[in-house]
ZADO-1210 file (C-alpha; in nm, 4 decimals, padded with zeros to 6 digits):
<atoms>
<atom x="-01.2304" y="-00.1748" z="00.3877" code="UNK" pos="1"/>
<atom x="-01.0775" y="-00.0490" z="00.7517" code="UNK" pos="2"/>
<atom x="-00.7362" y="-00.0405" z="00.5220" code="UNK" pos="3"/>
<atom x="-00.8924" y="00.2519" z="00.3140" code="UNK" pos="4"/>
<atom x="-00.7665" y="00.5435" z="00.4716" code="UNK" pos="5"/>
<atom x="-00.4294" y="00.4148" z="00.4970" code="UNK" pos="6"/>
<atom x="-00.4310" y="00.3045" z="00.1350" code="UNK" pos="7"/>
<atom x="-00.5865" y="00.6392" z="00.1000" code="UNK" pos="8"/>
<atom x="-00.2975" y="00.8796" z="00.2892" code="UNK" pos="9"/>
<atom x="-00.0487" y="00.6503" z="00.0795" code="UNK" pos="10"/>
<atom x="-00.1912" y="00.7094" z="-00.2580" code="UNK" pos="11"/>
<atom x="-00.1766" y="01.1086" z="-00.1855" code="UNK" pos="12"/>
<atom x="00.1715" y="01.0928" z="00.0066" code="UNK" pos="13"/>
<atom x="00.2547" y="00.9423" z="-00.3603" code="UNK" pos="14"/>
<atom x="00.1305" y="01.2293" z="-00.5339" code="UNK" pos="15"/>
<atom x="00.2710" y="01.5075" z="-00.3831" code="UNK" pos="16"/>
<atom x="00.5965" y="01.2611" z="-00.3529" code="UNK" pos="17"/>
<atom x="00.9030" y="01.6111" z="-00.3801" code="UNK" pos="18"/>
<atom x="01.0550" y="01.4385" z="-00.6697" code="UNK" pos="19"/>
<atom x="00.6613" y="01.4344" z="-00.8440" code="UNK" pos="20"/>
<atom x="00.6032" y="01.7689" z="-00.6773" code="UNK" pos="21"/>
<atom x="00.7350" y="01.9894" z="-00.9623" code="UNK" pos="22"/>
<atom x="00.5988" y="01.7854" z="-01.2507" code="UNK" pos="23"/>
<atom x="00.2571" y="01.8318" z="-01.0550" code="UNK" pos="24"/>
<atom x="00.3000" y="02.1793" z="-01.0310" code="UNK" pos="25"/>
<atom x="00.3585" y="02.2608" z="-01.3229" code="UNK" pos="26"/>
<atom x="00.0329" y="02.0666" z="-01.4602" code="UNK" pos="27"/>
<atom x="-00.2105" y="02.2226" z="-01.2028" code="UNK" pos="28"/>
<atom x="-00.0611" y="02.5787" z="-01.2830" code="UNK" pos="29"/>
<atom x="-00.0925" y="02.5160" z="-01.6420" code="UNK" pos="30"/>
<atom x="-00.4667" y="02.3528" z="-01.5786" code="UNK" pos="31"/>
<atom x="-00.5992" y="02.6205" z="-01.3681" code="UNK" pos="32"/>
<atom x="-00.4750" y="02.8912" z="-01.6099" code="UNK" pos="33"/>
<atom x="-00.4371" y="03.2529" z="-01.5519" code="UNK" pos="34"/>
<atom x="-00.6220" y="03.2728" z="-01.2554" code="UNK" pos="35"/>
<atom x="-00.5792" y="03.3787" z="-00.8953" code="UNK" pos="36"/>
<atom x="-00.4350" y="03.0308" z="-00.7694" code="UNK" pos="37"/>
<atom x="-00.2650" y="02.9620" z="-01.0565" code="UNK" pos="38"/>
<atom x="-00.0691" y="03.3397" z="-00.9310" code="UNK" pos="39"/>
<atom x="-00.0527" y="03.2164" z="-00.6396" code="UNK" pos="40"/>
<atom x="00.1212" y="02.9235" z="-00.7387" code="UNK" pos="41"/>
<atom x="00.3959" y="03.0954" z="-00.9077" code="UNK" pos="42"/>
<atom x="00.4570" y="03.3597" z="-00.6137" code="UNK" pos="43"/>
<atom x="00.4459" y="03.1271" z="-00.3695" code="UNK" pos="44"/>
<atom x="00.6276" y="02.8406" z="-00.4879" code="UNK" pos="45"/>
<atom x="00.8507" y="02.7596" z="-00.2153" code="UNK" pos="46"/>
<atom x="00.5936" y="02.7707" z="-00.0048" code="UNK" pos="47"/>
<atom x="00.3417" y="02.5333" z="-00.1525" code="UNK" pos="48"/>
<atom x="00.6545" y="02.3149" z="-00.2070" code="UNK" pos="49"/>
<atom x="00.7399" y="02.2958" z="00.1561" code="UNK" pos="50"/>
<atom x="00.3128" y="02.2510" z="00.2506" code="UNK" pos="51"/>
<atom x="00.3388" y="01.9617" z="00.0179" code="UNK" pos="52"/>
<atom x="00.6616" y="01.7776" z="00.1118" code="UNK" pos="53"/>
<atom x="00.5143" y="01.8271" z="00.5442" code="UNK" pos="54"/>
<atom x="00.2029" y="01.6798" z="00.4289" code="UNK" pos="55"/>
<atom x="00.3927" y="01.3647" z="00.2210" code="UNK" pos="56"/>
<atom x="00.5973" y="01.3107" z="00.5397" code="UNK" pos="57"/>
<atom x="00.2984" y="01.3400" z="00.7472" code="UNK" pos="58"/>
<atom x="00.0721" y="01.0852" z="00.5396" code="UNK" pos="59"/>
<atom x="00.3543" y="00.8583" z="00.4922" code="UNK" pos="60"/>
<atom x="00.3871" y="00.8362" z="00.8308" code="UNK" pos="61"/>
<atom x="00.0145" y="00.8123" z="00.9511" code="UNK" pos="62"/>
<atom x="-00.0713" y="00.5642" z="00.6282" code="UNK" pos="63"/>
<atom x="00.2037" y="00.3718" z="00.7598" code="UNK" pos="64"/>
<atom x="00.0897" y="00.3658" z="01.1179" code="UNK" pos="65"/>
<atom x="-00.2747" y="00.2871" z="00.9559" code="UNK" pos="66"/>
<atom x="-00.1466" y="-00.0313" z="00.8092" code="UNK" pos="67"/>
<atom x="00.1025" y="-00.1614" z="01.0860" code="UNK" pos="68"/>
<atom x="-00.1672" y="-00.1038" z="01.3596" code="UNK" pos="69"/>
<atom x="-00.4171" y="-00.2826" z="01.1885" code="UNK" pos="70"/>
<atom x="-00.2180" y="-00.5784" z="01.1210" code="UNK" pos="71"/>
<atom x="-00.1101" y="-00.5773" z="01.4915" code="UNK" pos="72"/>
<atom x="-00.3976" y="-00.5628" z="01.6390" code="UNK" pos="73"/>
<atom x="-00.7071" y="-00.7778" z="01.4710" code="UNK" pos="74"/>
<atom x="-00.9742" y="-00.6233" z="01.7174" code="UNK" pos="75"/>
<atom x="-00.8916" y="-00.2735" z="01.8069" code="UNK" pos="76"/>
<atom x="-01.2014" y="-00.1937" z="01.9827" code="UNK" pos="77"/>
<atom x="-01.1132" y="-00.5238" z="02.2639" code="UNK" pos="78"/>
<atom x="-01.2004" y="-00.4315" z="02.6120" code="UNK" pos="79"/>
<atom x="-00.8984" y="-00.3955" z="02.8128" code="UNK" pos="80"/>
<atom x="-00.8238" y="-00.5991" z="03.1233" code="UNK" pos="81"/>
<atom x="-00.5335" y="-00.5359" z="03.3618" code="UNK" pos="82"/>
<atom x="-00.3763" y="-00.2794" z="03.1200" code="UNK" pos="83"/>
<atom x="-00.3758" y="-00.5100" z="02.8078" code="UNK" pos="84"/>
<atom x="-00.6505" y="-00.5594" z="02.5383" code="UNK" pos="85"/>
<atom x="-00.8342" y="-00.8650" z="02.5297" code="UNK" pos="86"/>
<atom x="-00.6941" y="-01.0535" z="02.1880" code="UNK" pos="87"/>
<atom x="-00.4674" y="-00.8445" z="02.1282" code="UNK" pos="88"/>
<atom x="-00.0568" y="-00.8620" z="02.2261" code="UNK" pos="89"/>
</atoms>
């Protein structure tokens, strides 16, 4: 369960993945139909592209983190004496 974020940022770093990004696109332009964000979409393409490829970087990274911390560390929350964490290296 404290792995479900992590999991979590993965799953949607996976999504908006650039080479998934223009398949995805495409199907949430063509789902959301003639509308203002579908307009949007299309005049602002480069920039959704480049908000989507920071954020896969960014949850890559922080799922990552997520996952290596926790297997680090078993007890997170250890009081710390003399600079290091109690059961924890």
């Amino acid at each position: 369960m404290k792995n479900l974020r992590a999991y979590l940022l993965l799953g949607t770093a996976m999504l908006l993945c650039p080479c998934h990004l223009p398949l995805l696109l495409g199907l949430l332009a063509g789902g959301v139909g003639g509308s203002a964000f579908a307009r949007f979409l299309s005049q602002n393409t480069a920039l959704v592209a480049a908000l989507a490829t920071a954020y896969f970087v960014f949850a890559l990274w922080l799922g990552r983190r997520l996952l290596t911390r926790n297997n680090a560390c078993p007890n997170p929350n250890a009081n710390i004496q003399g600079g290091r964490r109690d059961g924890c290296c």
